[in-house]
C-alpha positions as CSV (number, residue, x, y, z in Angstrom):
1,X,60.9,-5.7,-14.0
2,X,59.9,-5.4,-17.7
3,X,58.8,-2.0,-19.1
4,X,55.0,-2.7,-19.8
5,X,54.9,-4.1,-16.0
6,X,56.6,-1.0,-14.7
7,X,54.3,1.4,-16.3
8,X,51.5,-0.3,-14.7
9,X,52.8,-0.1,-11.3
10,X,53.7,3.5,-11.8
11,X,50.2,4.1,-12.9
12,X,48.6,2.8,-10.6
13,X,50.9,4.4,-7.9
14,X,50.3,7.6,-9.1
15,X,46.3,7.1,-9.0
16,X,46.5,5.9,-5.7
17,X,48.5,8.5,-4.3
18,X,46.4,11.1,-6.0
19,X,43.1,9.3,-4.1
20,X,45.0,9.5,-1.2
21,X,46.6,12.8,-1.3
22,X,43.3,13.9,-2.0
23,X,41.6,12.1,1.3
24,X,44.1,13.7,3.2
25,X,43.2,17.5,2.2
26,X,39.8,16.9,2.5
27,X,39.9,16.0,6.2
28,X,42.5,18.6,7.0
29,X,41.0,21.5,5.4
30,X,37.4,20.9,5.2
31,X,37.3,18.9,8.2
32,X,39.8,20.2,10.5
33,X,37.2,20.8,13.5
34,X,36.4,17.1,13.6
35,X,40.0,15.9,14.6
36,X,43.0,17.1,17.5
37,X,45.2,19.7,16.3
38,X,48.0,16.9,16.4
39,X,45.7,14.6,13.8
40,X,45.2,17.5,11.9
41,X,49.4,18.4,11.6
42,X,49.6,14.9,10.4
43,X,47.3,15.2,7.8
44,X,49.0,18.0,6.8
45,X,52.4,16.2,6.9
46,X,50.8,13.4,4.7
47,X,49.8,15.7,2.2
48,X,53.9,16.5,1.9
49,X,54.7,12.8,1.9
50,X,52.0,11.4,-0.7
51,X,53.0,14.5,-3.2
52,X,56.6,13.1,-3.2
53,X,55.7,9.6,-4.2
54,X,53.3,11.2,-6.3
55,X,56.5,12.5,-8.0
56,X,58.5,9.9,-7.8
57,X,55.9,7.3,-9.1
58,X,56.2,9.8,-12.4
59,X,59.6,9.4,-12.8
60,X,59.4,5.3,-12.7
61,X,56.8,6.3,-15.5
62,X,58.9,8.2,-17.4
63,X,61.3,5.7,-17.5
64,X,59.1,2.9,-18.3
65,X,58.4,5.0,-21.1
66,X,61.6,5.3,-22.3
67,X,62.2,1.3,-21.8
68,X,59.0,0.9,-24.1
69,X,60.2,3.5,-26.3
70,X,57.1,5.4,-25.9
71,X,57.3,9.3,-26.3
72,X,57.5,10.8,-22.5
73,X,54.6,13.0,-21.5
């Protein structure tokens, strides 16, 4: 996978599993009376899930970056 395709995909990893990390604490906190207590511990295990690929879509960033010889933020 070239470096300019990489830092796409990592991008747009990281967006979409912000958006979705961010559904996902919106119905367990602010909506937590509208669903089972099991639905609810599952949102909240999500939320655990969807920060790690968070994280590890930053690190394929990262080294995108440093394949394109870009300065890593």
């Amino acid at each position: 996978m070239t470096g300019q395709r990489l830092l796409r995909a990592a991008n747009t990893s990281m967006g979409v599993t912000f958006g979705l990390f961010c559904g996902a604490a919106f119905m367990a906190w602010g909506m937590e009376g509208a669903f089972t207590l099991m639905t609810t511990a599952i949102l909240h295990l999500s939320q655990i899930v969807l920060a790690g690929l968070f994280k590890l879509s930053y690190v394929f960033r990262l080294i995108a970056q440093s394949q394109l010889g870009q300065r890593l933020r």
